[in-house]
C-alpha positions in Angstrom: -60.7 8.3 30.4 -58.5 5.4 30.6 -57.9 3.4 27.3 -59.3 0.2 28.5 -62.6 2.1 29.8 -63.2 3.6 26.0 -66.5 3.2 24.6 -68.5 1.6 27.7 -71.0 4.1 27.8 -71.1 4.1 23.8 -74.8 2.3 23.8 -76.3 5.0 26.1 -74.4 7.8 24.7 -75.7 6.9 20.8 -79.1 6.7 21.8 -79.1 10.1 22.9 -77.5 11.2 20.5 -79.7 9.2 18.0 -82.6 10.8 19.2 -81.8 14.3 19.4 -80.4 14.5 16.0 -77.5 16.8 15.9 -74.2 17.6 18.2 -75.5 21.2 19.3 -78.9 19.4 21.3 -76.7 16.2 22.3 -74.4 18.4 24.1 -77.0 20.2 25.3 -78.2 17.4 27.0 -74.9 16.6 28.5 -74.2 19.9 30.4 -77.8 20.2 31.5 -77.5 17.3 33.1 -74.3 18.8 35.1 -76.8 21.8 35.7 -79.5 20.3 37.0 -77.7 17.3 38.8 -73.5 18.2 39.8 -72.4 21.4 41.6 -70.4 21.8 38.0 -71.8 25.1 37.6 -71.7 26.5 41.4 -69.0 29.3 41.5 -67.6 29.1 45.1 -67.8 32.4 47.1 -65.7 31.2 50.1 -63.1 28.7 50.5 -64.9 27.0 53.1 -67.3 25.7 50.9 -67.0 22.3 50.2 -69.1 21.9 46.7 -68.4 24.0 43.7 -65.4 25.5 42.1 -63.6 28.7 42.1 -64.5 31.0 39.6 -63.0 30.2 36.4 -62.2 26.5 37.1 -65.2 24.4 35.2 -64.8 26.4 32.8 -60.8 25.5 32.4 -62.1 21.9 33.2 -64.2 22.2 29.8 -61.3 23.4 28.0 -58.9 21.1 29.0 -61.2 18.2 27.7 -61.7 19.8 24.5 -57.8 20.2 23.8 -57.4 16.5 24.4 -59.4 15.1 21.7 -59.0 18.2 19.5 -55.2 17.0 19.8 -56.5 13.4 19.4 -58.2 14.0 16.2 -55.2 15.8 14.5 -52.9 13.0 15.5 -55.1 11.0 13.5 -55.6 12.6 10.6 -52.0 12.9 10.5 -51.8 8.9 10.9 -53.9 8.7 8.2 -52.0 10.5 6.1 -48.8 8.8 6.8 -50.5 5.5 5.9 -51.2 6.9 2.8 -48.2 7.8 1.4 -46.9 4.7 2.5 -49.5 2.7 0.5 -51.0 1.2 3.6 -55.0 1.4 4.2 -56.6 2.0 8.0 -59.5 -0.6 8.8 -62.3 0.8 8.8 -64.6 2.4 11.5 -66.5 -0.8 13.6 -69.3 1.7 13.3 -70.1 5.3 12.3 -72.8 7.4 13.2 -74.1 10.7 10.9 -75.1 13.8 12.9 -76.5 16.9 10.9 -74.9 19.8 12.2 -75.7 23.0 11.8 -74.2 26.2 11.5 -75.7 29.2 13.9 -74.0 33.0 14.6 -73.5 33.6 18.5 -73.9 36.8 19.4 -73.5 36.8 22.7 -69.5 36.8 24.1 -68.6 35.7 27.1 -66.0 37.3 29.1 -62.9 35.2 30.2 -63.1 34.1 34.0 -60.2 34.4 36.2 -58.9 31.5 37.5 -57.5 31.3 41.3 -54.6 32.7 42.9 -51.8 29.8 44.1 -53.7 28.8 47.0 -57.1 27.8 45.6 -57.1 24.3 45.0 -59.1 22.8 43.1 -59.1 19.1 44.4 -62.8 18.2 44.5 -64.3 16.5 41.6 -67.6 17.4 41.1 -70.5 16.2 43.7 -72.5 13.8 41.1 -76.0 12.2 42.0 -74.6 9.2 40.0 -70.9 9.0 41.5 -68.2 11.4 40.8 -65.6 11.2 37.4 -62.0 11.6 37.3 -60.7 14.8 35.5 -58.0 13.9 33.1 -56.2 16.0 31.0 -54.3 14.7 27.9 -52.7 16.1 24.9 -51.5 13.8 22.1 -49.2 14.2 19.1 -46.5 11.7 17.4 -43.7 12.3 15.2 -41.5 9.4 13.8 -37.8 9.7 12.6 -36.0 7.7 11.3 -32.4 7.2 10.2 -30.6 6.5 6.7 -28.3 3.6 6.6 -25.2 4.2 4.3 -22.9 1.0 3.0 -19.7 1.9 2.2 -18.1 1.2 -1.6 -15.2 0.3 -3.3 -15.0 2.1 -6.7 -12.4 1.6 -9.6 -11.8 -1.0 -12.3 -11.3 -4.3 -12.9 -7.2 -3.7 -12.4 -7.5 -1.4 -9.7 -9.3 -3.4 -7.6 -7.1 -6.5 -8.2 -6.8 -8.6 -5.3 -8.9 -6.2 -3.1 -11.7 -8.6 -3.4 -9.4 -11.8 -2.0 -8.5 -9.4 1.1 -12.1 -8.8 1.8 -12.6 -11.8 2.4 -10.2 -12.3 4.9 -10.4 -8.4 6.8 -13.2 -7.6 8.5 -15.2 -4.5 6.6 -14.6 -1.4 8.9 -17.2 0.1 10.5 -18.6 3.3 10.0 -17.5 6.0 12.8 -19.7 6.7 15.6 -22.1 10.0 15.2 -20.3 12.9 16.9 -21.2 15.5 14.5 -23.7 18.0 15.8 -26.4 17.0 13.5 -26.3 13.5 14.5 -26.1 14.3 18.0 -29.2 16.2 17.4 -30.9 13.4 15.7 -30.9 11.5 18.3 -32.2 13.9 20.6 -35.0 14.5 18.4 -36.0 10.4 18.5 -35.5 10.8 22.3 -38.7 14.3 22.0 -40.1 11.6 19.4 -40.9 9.7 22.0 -42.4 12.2 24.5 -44.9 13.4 21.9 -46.6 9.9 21.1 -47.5 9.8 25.0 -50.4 12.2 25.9 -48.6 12.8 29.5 -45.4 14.5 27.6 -47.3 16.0 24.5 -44.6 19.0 23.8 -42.7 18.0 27.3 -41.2 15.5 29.2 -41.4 12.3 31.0 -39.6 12.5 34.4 -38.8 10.0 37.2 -41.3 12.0 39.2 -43.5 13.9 36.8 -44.4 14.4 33.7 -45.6 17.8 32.0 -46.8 18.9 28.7 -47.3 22.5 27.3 -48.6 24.8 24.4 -48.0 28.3 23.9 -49.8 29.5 26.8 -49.7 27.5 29.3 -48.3 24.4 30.8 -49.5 21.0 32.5 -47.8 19.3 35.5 -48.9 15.6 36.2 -47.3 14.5 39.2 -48.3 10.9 40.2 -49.4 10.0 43.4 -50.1 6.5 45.2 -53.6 4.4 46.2 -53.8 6.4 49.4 -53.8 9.6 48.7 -57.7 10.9 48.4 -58.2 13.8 49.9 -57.1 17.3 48.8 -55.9 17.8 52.2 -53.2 15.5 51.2 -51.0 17.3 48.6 -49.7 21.4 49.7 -48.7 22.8 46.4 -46.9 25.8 46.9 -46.3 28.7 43.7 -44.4 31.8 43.3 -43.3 33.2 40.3 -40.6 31.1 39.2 -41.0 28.4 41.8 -43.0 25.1 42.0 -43.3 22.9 45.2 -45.5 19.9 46.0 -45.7 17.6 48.9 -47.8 14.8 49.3 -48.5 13.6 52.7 -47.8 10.0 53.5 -50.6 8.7 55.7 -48.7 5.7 57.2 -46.0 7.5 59.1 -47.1 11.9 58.4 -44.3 12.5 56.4 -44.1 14.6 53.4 -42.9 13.8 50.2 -41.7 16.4 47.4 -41.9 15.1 44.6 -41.6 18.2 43.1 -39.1 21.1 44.1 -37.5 23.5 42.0 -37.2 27.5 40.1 -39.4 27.2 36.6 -37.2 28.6 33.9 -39.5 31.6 33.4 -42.1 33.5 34.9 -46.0 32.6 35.5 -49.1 34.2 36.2 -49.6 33.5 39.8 -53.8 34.2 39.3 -54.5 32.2 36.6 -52.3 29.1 37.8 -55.0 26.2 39.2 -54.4 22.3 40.6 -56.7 19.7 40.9 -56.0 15.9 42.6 -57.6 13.2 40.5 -57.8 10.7 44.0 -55.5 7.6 43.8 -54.0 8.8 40.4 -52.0 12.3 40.3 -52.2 15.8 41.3 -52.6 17.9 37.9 -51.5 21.9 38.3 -51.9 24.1 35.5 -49.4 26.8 35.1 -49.9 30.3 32.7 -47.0 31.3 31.2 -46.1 35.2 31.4 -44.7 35.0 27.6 -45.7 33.4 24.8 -42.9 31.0 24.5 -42.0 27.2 24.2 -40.4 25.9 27.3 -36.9 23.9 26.9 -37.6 22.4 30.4 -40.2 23.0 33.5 -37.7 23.5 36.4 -34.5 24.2 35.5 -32.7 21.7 37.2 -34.1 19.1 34.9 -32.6 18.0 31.0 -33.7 20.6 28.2 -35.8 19.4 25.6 -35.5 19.4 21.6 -38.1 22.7 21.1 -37.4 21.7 17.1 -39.3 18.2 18.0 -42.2 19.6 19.0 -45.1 20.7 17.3 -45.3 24.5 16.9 -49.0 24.9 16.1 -51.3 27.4 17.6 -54.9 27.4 17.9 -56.4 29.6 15.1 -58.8 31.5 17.9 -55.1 32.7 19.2 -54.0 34.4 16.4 -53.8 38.3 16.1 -57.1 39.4 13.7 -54.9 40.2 11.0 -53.5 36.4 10.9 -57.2 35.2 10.8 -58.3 37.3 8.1 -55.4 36.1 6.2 -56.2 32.2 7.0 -59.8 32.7 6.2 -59.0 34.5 3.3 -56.7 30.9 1.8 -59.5 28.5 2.7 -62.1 30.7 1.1 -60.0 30.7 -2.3 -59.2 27.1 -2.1 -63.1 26.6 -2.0 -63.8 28.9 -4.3 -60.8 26.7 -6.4 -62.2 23.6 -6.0 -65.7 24.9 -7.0 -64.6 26.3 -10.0 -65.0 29.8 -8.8 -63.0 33.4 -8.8 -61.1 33.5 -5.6 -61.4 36.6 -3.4 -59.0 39.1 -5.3 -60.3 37.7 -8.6 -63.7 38.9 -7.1 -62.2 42.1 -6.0 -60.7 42.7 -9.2 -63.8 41.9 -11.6 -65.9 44.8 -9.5 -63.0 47.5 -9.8 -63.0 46.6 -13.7 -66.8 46.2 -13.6 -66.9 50.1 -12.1 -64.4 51.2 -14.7 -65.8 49.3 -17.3 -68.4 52.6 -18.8 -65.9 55.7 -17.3 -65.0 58.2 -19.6 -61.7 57.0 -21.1 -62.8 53.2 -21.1 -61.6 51.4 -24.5 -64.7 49.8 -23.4 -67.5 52.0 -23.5 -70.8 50.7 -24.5 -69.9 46.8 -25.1 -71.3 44.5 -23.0 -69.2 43.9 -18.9 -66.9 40.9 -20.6 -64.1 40.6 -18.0 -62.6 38.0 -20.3 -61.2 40.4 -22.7 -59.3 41.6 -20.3 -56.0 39.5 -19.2 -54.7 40.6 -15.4 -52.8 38.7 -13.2 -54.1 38.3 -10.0 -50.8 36.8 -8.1 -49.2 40.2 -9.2 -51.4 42.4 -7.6 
């Protein structure tokens, strides 16, 4: 949603969500009215069709939305804390509403759709009773540098430095040499990335004279901006191969096509999971899957690399291996327990092993009363 546009269905969406009480109902609400009322959830079994999508694509759709303010709301709290190292205060919030929400165990997985092979496009927006919504996709992040001014000295005593004030005067004060050194090279390129990552159209890319793309470790997103008369799917040819990305757009006026976008992708992609949609009148969006998990220095490779140190490096915690979740739950259930006052999780794990021990045959304490003060045992160590 554009920024200007932000917060005009507020009154009708805080009634509902006033009245049914809690997040898990409100959104309830919101995709049974895509049920009962769009073609969101009508998988398309031939290409012919003209309402629904391709199997995998509104859920994608979904997805993509999520991401957006998901990234939206870290950027913020990041903000936030920025501010408040710097002594500075946000205003506060015009108006905030509390939800209850509640905490429920889904049983029930659902298995990962496949999204269409290069030539399923996905340029119709869902066939609405109420008028159809453009599909944006946005990721946001911002990191600020900044640089360190240095003022040269003179240094010495009162003799030594005799006269050298008088000549000041008259000589201008030299100026410090020009960065050439790698590192300042580099810091300049990472004000340039700086840049890129405040803009939800470059989050982790680039801005380009023709497009723009962002990426996380999975996957990458190609905005590629089109004019007021381009409206119809039939419009835009995006062509994919493995390491290759083409798109024309055809120019009504005279039937020529442009190409915007021509050129070998540094690395491979998953030609069945890569989708495009047209938002009409604004830009064609195409979604590519990477083969490898890896951070992209540049989307075509005839294009400037980017600073991969700039970027931000953070992976969604449903990504990580089970062993890395484990590990994660494991720190936020000790910092809890921490806060609370508690035993952490190997203090817990500890106290039972010397609570089975505590009576054996051997014990120094057989028949007191299970103390676990008495004994001292270092939990980091272990």
């Amino acid at each position: 949603m554009d920024r200007k546009n932000r917060g005009i269905y507020d009154n009708a969406l805080l009634a509902i969500l006033s009245n049914e009480g809690q997040i898990l109902p409100f959104l309830d609400v919101f995709f049974d009215f895509l049920y009962r009322r769009t073609d969101f959830f009508r998988i398309k079994t031939d290409t012919s069709e003209k309402i629904g999508f391709p199997p995998g694509v509104a859920k994608k759709f979904v997805q993509l939305a999520f991401q957006k303010y998901y990234n939206l709301a870290n950027e913020k709290v990041k903000r936030e804390a920025k501010l408040a190292r710097e002594g500075e205060i946000p205003p506060p919030a015009i108006q905030t509403v509390e939800v209850e929400t509640t905490s429920a165990d889904d049983d029930e997985e659902t298995e990962e759709e496949t999204a269409p092979v290069e030539a399923a496009p996905t340029g119709q927006s869902c066939t609405a009773t109420a008028g159809d919504g453009k599909d944006t996709t946005e990721k946001i992040s911002k990191h600020v540098n900044g640089k360190e001014e240095v003022t040269p000295l003179i240094n010495g005593s009162n003799k030594e430095n005799e006269g050298v004030e008088e000549k000041a005067d008259k000589q201008p004060v030299p100026k410090p040499p020009e960065a050439s050194s790698k590192d300042d090279q580099d810091l300049d390129y990472d004000l340039v990335q700086a840049k890129f990552q405040s803009n939800p159209e470059s989050y982790n890319g680039a801005i380009r004279e023709n497009y723009s793309w962002t990426q996380s470790i999975h996957d990458i997103d190609v905005r590629i901006k089109v004019g007021k008369d381009v409206s119809s799917r039939n419009q835009i040819r995006v062509d994919l191969t493995h390491t290759h990305l083409r798109v024309k757009v055809l120019n009504v006026v005279d039937g020529s096509w442009s190409v915007p976008v021509d050129d070998d992708l540094p690395w491979r992609i998953k030609l069945d999971d890569c989708i495009w949609t047209l938002v009409p009148e604004d830009h064609v969006l195409v979604n590519l899957e990477k083969c490898e998990e890896r951070w992209w220095e540049q989307l075509l490779v005839g294009e400037t690399k980017i600073n991969v140190r700039a970027i931000d490096p953070s992976k969604p915690f449903e990504d990580l291996d089970a062993e890395s979740q484990a590990k994660i739950q494991e720190l936020a259930y000790n910092n809890m327990q921490k806060q609370l006052g508690k035993k952490t999780a190997k203090q817990e794990k500890v106290e039972n092993i010397l609570k089975e021990a505590w009576d054996k045959e051997g014990s120094p304490f057989r028949g007191q009363p299970f103390n676990p003060d008495l004994v001292n045992i270092n939990c980091d160590n272990l």
